[in-house]
C-alpha positions as CSV (number, residue, x, y, z in Angstrom):
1,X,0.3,26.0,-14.9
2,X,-1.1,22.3,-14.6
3,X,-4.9,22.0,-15.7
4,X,-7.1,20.7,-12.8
5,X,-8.6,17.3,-13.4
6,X,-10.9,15.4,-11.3
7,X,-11.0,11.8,-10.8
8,X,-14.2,9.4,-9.4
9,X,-13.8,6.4,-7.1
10,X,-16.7,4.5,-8.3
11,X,-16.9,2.3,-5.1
12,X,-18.2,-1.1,-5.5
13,X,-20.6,-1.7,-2.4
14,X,-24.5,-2.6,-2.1
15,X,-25.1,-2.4,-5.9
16,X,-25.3,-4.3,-9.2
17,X,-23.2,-5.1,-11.6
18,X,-25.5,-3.9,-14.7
19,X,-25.9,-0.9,-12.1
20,X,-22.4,-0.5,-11.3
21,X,-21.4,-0.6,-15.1
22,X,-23.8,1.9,-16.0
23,X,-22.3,4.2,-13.0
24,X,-18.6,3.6,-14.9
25,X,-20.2,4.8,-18.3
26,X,-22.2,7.4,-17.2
27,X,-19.2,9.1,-15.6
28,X,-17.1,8.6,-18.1
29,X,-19.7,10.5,-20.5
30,X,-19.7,13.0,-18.1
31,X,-15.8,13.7,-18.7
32,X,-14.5,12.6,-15.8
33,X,-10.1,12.5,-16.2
34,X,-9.6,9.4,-14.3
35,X,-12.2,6.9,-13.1
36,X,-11.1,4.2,-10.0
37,X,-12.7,1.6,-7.9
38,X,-11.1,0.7,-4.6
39,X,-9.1,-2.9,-3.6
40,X,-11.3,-4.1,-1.0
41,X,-13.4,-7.6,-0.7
42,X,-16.1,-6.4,1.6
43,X,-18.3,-3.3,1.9
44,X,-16.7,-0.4,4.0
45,X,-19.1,1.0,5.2
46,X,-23.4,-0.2,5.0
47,X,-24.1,-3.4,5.7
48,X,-20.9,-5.3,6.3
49,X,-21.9,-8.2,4.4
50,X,-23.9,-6.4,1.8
51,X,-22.7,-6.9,-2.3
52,X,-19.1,-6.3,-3.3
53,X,-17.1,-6.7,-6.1
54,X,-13.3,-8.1,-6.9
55,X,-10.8,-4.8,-8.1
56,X,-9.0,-5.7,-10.8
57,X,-11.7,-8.1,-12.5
58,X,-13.3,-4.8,-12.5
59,X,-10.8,-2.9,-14.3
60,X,-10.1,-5.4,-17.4
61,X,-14.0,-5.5,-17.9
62,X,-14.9,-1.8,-17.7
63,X,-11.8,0.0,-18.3
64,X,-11.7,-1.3,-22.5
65,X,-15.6,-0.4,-22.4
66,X,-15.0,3.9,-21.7
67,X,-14.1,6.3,-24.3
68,X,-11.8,8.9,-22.6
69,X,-11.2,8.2,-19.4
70,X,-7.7,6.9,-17.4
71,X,-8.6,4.0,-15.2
72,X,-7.0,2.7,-11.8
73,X,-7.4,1.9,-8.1
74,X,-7.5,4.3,-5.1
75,X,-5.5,1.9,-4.4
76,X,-4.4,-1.5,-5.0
77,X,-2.9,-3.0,-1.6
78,X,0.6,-4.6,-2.1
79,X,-0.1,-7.6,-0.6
80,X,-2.7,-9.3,-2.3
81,X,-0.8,-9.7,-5.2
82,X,2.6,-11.6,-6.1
83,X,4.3,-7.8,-7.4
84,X,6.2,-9.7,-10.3
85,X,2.4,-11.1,-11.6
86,X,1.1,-7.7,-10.8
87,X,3.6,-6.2,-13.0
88,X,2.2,-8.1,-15.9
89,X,-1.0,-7.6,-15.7
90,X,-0.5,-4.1,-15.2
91,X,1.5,-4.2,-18.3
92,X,-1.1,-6.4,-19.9
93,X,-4.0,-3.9,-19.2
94,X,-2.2,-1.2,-20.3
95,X,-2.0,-2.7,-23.6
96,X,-5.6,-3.3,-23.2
97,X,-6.1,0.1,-22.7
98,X,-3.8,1.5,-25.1
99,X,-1.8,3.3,-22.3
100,X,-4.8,4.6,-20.2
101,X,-4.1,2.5,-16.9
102,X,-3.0,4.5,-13.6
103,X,-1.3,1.7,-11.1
104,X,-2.8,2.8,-7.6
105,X,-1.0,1.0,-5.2
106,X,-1.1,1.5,-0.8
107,X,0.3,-0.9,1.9
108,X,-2.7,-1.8,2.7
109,X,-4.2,-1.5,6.4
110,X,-7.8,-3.3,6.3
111,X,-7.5,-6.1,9.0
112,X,-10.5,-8.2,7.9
113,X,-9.9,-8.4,4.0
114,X,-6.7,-9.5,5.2
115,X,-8.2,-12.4,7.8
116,X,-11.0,-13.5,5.6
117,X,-9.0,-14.2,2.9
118,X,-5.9,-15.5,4.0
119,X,-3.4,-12.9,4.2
120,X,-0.9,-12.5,6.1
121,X,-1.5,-8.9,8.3
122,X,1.3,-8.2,10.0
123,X,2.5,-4.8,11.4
124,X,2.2,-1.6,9.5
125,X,6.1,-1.5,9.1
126,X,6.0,-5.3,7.5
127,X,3.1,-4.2,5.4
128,X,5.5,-0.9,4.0
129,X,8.8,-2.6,3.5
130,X,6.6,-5.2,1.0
131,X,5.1,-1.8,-0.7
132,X,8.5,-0.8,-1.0
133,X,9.8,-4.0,-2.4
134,X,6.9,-4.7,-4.1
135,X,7.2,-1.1,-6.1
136,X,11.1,-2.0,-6.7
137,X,9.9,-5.5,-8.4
138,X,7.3,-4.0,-10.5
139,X,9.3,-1.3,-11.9
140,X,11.9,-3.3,-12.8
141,X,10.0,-6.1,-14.7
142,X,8.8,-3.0,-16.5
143,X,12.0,-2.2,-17.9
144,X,12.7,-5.8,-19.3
145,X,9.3,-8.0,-19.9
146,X,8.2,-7.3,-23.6
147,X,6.5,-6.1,-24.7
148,X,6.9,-2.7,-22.4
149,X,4.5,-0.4,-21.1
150,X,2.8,1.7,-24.0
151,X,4.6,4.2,-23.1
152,X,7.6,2.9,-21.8
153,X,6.0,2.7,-18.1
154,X,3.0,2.8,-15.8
155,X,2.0,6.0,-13.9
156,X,2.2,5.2,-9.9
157,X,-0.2,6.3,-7.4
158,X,0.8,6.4,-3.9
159,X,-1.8,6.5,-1.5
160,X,-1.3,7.1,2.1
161,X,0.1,10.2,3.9
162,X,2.6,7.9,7.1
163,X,4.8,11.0,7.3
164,X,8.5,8.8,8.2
165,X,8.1,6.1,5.4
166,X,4.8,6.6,3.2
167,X,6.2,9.7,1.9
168,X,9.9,8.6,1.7
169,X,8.7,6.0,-0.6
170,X,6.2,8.3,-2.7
171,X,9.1,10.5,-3.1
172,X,10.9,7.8,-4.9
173,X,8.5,5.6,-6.8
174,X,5.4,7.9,-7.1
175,X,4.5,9.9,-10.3
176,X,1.0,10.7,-8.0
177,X,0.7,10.7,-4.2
178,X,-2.8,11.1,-2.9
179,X,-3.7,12.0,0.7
180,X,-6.8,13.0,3.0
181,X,-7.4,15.3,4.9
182,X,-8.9,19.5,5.1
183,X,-6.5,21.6,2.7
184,X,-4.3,22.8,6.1
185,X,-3.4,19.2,7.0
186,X,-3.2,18.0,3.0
187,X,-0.7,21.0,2.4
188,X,1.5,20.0,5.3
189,X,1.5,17.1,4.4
190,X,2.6,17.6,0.3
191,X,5.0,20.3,2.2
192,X,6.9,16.9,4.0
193,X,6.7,15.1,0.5
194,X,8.7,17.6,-0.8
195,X,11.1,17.9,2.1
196,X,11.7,13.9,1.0
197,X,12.2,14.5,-2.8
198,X,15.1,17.0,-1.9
199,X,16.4,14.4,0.2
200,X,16.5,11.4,-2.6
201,X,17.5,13.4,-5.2
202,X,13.8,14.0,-6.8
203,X,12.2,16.4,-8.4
204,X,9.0,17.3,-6.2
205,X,6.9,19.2,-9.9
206,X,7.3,15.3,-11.4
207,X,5.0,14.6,-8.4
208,X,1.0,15.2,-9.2
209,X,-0.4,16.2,-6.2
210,X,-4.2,14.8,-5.2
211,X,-6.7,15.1,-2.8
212,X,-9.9,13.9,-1.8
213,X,-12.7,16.1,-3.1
214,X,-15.6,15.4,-0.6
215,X,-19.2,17.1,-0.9
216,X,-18.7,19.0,2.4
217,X,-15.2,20.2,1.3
218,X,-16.7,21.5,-2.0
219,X,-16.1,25.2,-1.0
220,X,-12.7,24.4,0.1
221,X,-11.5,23.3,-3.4
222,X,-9.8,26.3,-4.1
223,X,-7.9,26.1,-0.8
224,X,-6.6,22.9,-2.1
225,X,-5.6,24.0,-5.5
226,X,-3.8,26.7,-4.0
227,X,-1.7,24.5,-1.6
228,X,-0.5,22.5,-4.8
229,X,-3.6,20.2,-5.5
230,X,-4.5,19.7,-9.5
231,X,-6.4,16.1,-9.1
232,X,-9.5,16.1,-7.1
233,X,-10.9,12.9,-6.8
234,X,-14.7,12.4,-5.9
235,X,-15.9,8.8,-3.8
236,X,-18.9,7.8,-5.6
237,X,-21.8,5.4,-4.4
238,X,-25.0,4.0,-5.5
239,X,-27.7,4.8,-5.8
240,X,-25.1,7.1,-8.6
241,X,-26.8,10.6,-8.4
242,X,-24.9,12.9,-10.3
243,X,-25.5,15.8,-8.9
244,X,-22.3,16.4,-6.6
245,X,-20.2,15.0,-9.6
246,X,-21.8,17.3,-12.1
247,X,-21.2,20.4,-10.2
248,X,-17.2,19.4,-9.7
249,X,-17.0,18.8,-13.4
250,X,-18.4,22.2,-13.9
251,X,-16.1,23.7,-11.2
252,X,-13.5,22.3,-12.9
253,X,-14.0,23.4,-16.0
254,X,-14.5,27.1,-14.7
255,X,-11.1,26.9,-12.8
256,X,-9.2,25.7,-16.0
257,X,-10.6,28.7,-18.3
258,X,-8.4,30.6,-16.1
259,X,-5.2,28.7,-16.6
């Protein structure tokens, strides 16, 4: 039986850098399993226009600075990122990290990064055929850039739960799918992802299942372990009380002694 792990979006809005790094190490000394930030150039919610900081600068700065911890991105969005470049510095970090880097990557979907910056939005199909492309390109530079991965490759998040094409391409490309949503919708949900793995051939167990793990659905953790979840991942925010995180560390730790 997989042991539970919990992950912690540290999310980079209306704080400081000295105060956001201290958030990234204090988790990590907490024993937190994965720690991520999120791919976005402007607060989502707050002030609009309050502080914010770049993803992946954020990742090769703190990720070499914890101890135990796997790093990534709930998640990366495809298009802000030439997929053969991303490869490397994927790759590149990984080395960095000596194997501890989880590639989070999403279609994307939020309008204004996309305007502000310079991107091209498109519609939500565009946006997943260049995930799906994107994922195909990555992969394969994997497999013949040296040096490789640490350990031959990258783990792949997939975030997003689109039900006809999300999940079709989790259920090739991801080793992680993560989804919203209360446990009945998450489990239908993993339920359709496994209907696609029969479909392409894939094992659905070489799948780790994740969730959101917010304060209100604290008492519903056990719901979502029972419909397949073993990652719970917390969203995080300063001021960085860590309260709620302690208390689903400790949960945690109480529902692996059983497995």
């Amino acid at each position: 039986m997989a042991k539970i792990t919990i992950g912690v979006q540290v999310r980079p809005q209306h704080t400081t850098w000295d105060a956001y790094q201290r958030a990234w190490l204090r988790a990590d000394e907490l024993g937190v399993d994965i720690l991520y930030n999120w791919d976005h150039f402007f607060p989502l919610f707050g002030d609009p226009d309050g502080p914010h900081f770049e993803a992946w600068t954020q990742l090769a700065a703190l990720g070499p600075q914890t101890k135990r911890a796997r790093i990534g991105c709930l998640v990366h969005c495809m298009s802000y990122r030439n997929p053969a470049l991303f490869s490397n510095m994927a790759k590149t970090l990984d080395h960095v990290m000596n194997g501890r880097l989880v590639l989070g990557i999403g279609a994307g979907w939020c309008k204004r990064d996309y305007d502000e910056y310079g991107y091209e939005f498109g519609t939500p199909g565009d946006r997943l055929r260049n995930l799906e492309r994107g994922l195909e390109i990555i992969r394969d530079r994997w497999t013949k850039d040296p040096p490789l991965p640490v350990n031959g490759t990258i783990p792949i998040l997939i975030g997003g739960g689109g039900e006809k094409v999300t999940l079709r391409i989790a259920a090739i490309h991801a080793d992680m799918w993560h989804a919203h949503g209360d446990p009945e919708t998450w489990a239908r949900k993993s339920g359709i992802l496994d209907e696609w793995c029969a479909k392409v051939g894939r094992d659905p167990k070489a799948i780790e299942r994740t969730c959101a793990a917010r304060p209100e659905h604290f008492d519903m953790l056990d719901q979502y372990v029972s419909a397949g979840a073993t990652h719970l991942i917390y969203g995080w925010d300063s001021p960085w009380e860590t309260k709620e995180l302690e208390q689903l560390i400790a949960w945690r730790d109480g529902a692996n002694a059983g497995r």
